[in-house]
N, C-alpha and C positions, 0 to 999 in steps of 0.2 A: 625791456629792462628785467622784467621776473624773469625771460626764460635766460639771461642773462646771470643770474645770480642763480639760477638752477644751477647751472655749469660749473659755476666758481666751487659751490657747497657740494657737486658733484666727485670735483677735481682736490680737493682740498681731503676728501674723506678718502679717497682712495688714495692719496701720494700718505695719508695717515696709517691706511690699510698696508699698502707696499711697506712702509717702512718699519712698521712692527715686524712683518713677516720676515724680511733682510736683515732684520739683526742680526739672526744667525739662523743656520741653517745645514744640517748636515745633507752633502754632496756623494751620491754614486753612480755621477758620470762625469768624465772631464770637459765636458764641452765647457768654451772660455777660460780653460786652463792652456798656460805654458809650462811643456816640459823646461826643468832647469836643468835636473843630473840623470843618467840613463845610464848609468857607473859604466859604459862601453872605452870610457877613458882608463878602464885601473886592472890590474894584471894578478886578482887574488891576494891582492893586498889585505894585511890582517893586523889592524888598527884599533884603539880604543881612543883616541883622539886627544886634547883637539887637532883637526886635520884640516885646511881648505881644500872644496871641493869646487864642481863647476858652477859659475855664477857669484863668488865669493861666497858661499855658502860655505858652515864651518861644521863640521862633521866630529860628535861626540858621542861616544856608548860605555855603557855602564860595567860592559865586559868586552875580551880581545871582540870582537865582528869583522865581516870581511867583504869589502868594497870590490867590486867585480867578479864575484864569485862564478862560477862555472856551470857547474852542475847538482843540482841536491835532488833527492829521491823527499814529495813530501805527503808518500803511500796512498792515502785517498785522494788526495790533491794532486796528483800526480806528479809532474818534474816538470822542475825551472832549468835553463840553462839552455842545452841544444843551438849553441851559437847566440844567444841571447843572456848579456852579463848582467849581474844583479848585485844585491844588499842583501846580506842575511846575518840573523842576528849569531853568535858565537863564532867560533875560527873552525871555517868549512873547508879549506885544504886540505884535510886528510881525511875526511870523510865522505862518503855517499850518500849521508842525507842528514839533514838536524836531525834532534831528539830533542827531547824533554830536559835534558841538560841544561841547553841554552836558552837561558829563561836570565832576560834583561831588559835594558833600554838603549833605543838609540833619537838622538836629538840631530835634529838640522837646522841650525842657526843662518837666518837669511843676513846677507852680508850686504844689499843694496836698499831701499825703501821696504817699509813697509807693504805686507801686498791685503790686497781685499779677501783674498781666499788660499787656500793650501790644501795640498792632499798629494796621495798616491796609489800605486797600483796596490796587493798586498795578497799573500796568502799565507800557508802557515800547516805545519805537521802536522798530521790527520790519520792516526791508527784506530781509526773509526770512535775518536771522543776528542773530536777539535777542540783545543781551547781557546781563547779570547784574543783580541787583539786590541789594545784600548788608547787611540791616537791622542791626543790635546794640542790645538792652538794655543801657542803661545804669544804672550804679548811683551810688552817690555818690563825686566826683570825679570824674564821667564815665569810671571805671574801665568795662569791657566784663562784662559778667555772661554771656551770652549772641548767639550769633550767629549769622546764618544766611544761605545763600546761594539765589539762583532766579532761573528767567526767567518770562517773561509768553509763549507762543507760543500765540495763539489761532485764528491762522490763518484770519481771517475780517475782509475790508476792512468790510463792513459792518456791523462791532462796534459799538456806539455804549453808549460808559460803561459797556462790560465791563473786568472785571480779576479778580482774585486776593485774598483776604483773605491776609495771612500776620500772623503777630507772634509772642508768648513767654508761657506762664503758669510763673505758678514760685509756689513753694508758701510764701512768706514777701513782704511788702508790700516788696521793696528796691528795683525800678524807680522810677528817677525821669525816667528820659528813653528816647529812640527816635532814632537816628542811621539814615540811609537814604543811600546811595550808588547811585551810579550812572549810565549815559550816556544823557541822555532820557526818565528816567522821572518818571511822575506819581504822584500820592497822593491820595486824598480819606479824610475818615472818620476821622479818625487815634481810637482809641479804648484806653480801657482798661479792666482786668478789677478792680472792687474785692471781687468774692467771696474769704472767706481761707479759706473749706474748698473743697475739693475736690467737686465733688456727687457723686462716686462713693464716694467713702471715705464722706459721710454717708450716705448709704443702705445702705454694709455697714455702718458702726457701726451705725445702730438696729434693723438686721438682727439682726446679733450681738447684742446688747443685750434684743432680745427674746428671743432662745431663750436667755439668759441667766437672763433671770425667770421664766420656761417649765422651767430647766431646778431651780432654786430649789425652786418651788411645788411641783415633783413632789417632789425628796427633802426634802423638811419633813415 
């Protein structure tokens, strides 16, 4: 029976430990992410929105920005594009690469449930004094759940369609949007996480769970 109630007081302190830690949590890998948009649907299209995009997802920016964009030059960061279509913030059709100009926001409104987690690829203009790039989970009322700040400094002209995953897991389905700022930067992949456990916590729950029934069978 003691080793019994060891278990429980074992199980109980760490499902308390997991669940502070999964509150929230800033994310820079997508693993248990689902791609929603990969803008390979849109032909330079140059929007301030509101627009639906793929997944019912509703697409807003704070200035014209351009949904499939092509190609941008982003000098240390090297270049996006090369057959591979993107999001970037200001109207990139007639140029070769952002600047410092295009300094706004853009929001992506999830248009199905709520998800556990959100993010995306990102990088961002780099004349060797990157500036910031500052995401927020949204919640409902576009209240700010979470938020997080980063630059892109890859140091390499000859990047081509490198960047940075970042985004939010958090341990309850309340995201429903992704708000991205910034001077210059791009986005592809924008995704979200619908797993609601944790896959650490489920692995010590049936950890626990077994020396549980282990511990049972021995005092019967």
């Amino acid at each position: 029976m003691k080793t019994v109630k060891i278990l429980m007081c074992a199980l109980l302190a760490g499902a308390a430990f997991t669940s502070v830690n999964a509150q929230a949590a800033v994310v820079t890998s997508n693993a248990g992410f689902t791609v929603l948009e990969d803008f390979e649907g849109f032909d330079g299209l140059v929007e301030k929105g509101p627009i639906g995009i793929a997944g019912g997802v509703v697409f807003q920016s704070s200035v014209y920005s351009t949904l499939g964009a092509y190609a941008v030059d982003l000098v240390d960061n090297g270049t996006w594009g090369a057959g591979n279509k993107f999001a970037g913030i200001g109207d990139l059709s007639f140029v070769p690469s952002t600047f410092e100009g295009f300094d706004g926001s853009m929001t992506f409104t999830l248009g199905s449930a709520p998800a556990f987690g959100i993010g995306a690829k990102f990088s961002i203009y780099n004349d060797g004094a990157p500036t910031n790039i500052t995401i927020e989970a949204l919640g409902l009322g576009n209240s700010v759940l979470e938020s997080h700040e980063f630059t892109v400094d890859l140091d390499n002209v000859d990047a081509i369609n490198e960047g940075v995953f970042a985004g939010f897991n958090r341990a309850t389905a309340d995201v429903i949007g992704l708000r991205i700022s910034g001077d210059g930067f791009v986005v592809d992949d924008l995704s979200v996480r619908p797993v609601p456990v944790p896959p650490a916590f489920a692995l010590m729950l049936s950890g626990v769970l077994g020396l549980f029934g282990f511990a049972k069978r021995r005092n019967a």
